[in-house]
N, C-alpha and C positions, 0 to 999 in steps of 0.2 A: 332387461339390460344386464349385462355384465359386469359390467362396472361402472363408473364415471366418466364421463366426457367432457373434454377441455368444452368451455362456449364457442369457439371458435369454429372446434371440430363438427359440434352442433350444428350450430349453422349452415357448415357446406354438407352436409346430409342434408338437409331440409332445403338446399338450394337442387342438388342430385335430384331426388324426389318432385320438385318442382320441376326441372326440364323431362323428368318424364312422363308430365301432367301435360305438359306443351306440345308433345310428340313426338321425342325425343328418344327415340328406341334405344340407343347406342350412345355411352358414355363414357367417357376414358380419361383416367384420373390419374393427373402428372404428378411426380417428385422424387427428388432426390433421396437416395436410400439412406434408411434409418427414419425418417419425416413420419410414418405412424401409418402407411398407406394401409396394412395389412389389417391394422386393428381398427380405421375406419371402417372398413369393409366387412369386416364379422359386428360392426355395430351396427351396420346399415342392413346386412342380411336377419340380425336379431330382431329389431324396431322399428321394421317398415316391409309393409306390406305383406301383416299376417295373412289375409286367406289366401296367398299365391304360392305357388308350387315352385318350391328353390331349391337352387343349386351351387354349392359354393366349389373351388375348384383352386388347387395354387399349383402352376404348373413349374417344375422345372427343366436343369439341361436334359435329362433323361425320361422325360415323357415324353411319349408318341401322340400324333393324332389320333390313333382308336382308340388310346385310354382318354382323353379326351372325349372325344363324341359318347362314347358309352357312357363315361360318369354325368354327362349332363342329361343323358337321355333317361338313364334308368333313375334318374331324382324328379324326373317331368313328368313321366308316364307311370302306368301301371303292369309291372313286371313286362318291359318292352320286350323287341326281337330284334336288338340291331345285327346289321348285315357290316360287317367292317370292311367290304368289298363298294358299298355305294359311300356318297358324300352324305354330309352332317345334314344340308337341305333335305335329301333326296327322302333319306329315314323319316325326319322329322314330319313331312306329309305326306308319308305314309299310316307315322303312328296318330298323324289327327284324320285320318279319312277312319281308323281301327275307331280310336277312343274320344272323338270329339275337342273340340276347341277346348283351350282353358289356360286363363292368368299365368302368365309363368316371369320369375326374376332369376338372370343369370351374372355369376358373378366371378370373375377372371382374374388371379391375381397373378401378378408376374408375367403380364400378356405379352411384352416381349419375345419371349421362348418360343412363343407361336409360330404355326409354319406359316410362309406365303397364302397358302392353301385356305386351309384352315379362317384365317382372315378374313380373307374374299367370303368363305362362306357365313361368317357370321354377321357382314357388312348386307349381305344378300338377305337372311333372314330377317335381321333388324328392321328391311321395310318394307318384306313381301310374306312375314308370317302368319297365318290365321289368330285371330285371339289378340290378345296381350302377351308380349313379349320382351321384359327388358332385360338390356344387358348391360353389364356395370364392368369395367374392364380398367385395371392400372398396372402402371407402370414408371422406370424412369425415363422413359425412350418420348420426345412428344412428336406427335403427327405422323404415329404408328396407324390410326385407320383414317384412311380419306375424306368418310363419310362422317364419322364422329365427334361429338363436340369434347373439346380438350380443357379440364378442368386441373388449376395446378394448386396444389397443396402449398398453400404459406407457410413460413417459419411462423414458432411462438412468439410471441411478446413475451421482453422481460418478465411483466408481472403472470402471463400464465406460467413461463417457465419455472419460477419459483413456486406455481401451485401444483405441477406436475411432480417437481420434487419432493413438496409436501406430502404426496400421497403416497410413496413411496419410503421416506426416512422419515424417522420420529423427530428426530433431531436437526436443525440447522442452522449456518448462522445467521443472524440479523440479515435482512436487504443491503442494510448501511457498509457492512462491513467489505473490506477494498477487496480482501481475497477471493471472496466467494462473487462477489459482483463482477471482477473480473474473468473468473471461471465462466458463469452466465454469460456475458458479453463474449467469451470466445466460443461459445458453445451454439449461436447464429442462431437460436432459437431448433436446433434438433432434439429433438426428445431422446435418441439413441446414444448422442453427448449428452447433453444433459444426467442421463439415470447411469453414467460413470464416476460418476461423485464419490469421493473415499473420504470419509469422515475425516480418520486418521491422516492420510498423508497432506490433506488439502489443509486444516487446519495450521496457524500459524505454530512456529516451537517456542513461543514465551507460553504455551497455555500448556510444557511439562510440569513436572514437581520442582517447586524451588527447591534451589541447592542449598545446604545447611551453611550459615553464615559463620564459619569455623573461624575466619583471619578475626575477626571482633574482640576474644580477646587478648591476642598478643597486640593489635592495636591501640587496645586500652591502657596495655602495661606501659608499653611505648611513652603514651601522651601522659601517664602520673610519673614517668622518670623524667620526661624533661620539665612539667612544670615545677617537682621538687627543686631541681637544679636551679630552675629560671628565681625560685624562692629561693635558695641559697646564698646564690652570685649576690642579690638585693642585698640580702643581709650583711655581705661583705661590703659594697660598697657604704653602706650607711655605716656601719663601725668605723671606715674608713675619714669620714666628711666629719667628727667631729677632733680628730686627731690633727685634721690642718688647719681649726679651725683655733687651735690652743697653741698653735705656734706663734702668734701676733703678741699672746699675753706673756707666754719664756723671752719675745723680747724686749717687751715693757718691761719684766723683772732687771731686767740686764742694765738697761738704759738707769733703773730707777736707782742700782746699786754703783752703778759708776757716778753716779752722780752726790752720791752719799761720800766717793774717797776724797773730792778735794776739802771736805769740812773735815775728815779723819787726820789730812795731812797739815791742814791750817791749825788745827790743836798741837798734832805733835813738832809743830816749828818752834814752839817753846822749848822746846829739848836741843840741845846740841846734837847735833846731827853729821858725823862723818863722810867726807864723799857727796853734800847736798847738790851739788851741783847737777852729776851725772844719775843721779837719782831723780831729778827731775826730768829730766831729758827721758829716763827710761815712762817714766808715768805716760809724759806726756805722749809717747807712739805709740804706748799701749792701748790713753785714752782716743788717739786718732782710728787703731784699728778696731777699737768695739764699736764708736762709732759706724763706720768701714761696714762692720758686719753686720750693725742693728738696723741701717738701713738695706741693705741686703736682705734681711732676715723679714724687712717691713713690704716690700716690693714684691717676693716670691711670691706669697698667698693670695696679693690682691693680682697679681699676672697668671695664677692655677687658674682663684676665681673664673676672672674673665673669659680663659679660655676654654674651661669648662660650660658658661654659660654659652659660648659662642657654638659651642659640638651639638648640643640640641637642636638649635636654628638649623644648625646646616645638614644635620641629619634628618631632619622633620623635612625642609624642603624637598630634596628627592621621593619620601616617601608620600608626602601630599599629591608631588608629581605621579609618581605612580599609581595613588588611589581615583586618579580622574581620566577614567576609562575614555577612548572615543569611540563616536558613534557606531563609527563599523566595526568594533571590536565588542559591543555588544549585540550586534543581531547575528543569529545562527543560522546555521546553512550559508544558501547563498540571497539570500533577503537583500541586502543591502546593495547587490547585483540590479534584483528585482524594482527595486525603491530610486536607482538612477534610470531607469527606463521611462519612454512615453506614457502618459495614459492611454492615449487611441494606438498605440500599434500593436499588435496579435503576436500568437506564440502557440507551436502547437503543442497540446499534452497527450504525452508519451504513454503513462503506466502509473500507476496509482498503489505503493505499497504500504506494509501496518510498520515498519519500522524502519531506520538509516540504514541498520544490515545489508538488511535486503537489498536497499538502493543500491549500494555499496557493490554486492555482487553482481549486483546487474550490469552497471555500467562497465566493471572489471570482464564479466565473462564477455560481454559484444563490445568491448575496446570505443565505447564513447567518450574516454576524459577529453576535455576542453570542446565538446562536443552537447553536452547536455548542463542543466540548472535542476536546483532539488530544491526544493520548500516545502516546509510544513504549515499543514493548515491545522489552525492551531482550536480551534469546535470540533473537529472531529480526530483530532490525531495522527490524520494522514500525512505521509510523506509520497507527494509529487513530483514527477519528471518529467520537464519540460524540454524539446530544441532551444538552443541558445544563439538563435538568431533571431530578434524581434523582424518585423516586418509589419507594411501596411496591408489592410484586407485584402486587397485586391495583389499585391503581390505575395500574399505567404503559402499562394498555392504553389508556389514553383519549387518550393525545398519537399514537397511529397515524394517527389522522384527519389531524392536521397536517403531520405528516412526509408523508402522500401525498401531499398537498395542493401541498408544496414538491418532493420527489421521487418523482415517480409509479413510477421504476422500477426503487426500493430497494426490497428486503425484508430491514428491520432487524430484529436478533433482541435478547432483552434479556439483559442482563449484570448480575450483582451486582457491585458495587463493592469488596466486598472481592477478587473475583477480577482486578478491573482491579489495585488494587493489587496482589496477587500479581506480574500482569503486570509491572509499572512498576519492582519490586524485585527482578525474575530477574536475573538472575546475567547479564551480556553474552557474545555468543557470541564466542570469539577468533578464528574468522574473519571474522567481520563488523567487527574494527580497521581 
């Protein structure tokens, strides 16, 4: 063996080999270019059917039938004598009437190129040859021979396509991860996409070299200038509160001194006194405007107080307002979108990326705003993109048309909404912090 072979591959070798057990001279093997047809065929000539005389042959636009006939002959026989003037039959019992019967596997790759001719004769052979004779013949063309059973090459499965790429790079990423799963899923299970893989370009760009966190610290200088300040200002206001705080006692001094003059003046009435008259008259408006001002003086601080105490209340209200987020103002993306929906109507999903960016440019480059919904599932990290028209099962096939229309080279599959939400409410994975 040469190498390894998918189980797959396996298989239809061992199915091959069995219709040639059945009688089955002439076999021709379908598929699509790139599918592996070439390296089946050098496995099946390697690993089946040691003691037979083989001929392997890949023909293309520039080979002739003689180079043809001659290459299959002189791998059959023993230093033959083909005549390139007779047909491929005519030789061939010739060279078994020369050298006797015997086992022979023939093997055609790119049998397409074949002429009309050429055809015919190997359709002829396959059921009127002496001996054992098979012929193993592929291509991408099907119900190239009339007579032949048509065997067609399947795509891989997911999981061998990831084993195929296994043998091939050292390196890859997880199954789970959305980029390379997607690659896989566009790649239809061809082996000749598939082993296009670029490490480098395919890889998401969060996994370059972080960038040196230089803004940190003028950030820092930042938030120690203003909470000095914030420390400052404090300090002013408290120097401030004990200062209005001693103006109620300068007017109690006041009150307590005017109230001392009419016993100073009840003494000196013993004295003869000039002018008493209008000296009393001046006391008394004096004693009416200290009065005047003590109450004044008594009023301001208990009216600061107050409305001091009332600037807190009112400025705490707004801010309590502010601290009591609503509902939709805490779910991200578009969840909350998600969370008014049915649980039984469907939705189809679009593309599966590793971050918002991504989303971001997607929708931007194929012009779907108000057109698509985005959520993260929040267990694995992904950011999903769904159509934004829910629909019941049986009606959500009819928006396919539009979706190819916009993306001819998605294959969205539909989702019920309740499963979205499941998604949206999983439990976050603690490595993904």
């Amino acid at each position: 063996m040469q190498s390894q072979i998918l189980p797959s591959r396996a298989a239809l070798a061992k199915r091959i080999a069995l219709q040639f057990s059945y009688g089955q001279n002439l076999i021709h093997l379908v598929a699509a270019p790139g599918f592996g047809k070439s390296y089946l065929l050098e496995h099946f000539v390697t690993d089946h059917y040691e003691p037979f005389s083989k001929a392997y042959i890949e023909v293309g636009a520039k080979t002739r039938d003689e180079d043809v006939v001659t290459h299959l002959l002189e791998h059959s026989f023993s230093y033959p004598l083909v005549d390139v003037n007779e047909t491929l039959s005519d030789n061939f019992y010739r060279l078994v009437k020369e050298q006797g019967e015997r086992q022979l596997l023939w093997v055609i790759d790119n049998a397409k190129q074949l002429s009309q001719e050429l055809i015919i004769e190997l359709e002829k052979l396959a059921t009127t040859a002496p001996g054992v004779l098979y012929i193993l013949c592929a291509s991408s063309r099907a119900e190239l021979f009339e007579n032949a059973v048509d065997i067609h090459l399947e795509p891989l499965s997911d999981s061998e396509s990831i084993r195929l790429m296994q043998s091939f790079y050292k390196t890859l990423p997880p199954a789970e991860d959305p980029i390379f799963a997607e690659f896989v899923r566009q790649c239809h299970g061809n082996p000749a996409l598939l082993l296009q893989w670029h490490q480098e370009q395919q890889m998401p760009k969060h996994t370059a070299k972080p960038t040196r966190r230089w803004w940190l610290v003028p950030t820092m200088i930042v938030v120690i200038l203003i909470v000095i300040g914030l420390v400052y200002q404090r300090d002013e206001l408290t120097v401030m509160l004990p200062q209005s705080e001693n103006a109620p006692v300068v007017a109690n001094d006041a009150v307590f001194a005017k109230q001392q003059q009419p016993s100073q003046g009840a003494h000196e009435g013993n004295m003869p006194q000039p002018e008493q008259a209008s000296d009393d008259n001046l006391i008394t408006e004096k004693l009416e405007n200290d009065t005047q001002a003590v109450v004044a003086a008594l009023q301001q601080p208990a009216t600061q107080a107050a409305t001091e105490q009332a600037q807190p209340v009112e400025e705490a209200e707004p801010e309590q307002r502010q601290s009591v987020p609503t509902s939709s103002n805490m779910l991200p993306y578009d969840h909350h979108w998600y969370n008014r929906q049915d649980d039984s109507l469907w939705l189809w999903q679009l593309t599966v990326m590793s971050n918002e960016q991504q989303v971001e440019a997607y929708i931007a480059r194929h012009n779907l705003e108000k057109k698509v919904r985005h959520y993260q599932r929040a267990d694995k990290g992904w950011h999903i993109l769904t159509w934004a028209q829910p629909a019941s099962r049986s009606a959500i096939d009819a928006q396919l048309l539009e979706i190819a229309e916009l993306l001819p080279s998605l294959e969205p599959y539909a989702k019920q909404i309740s499963k979205i939400k499941a998604e949206i409410d999983s439990q976050p994975n603690p490595e993904l912090r």
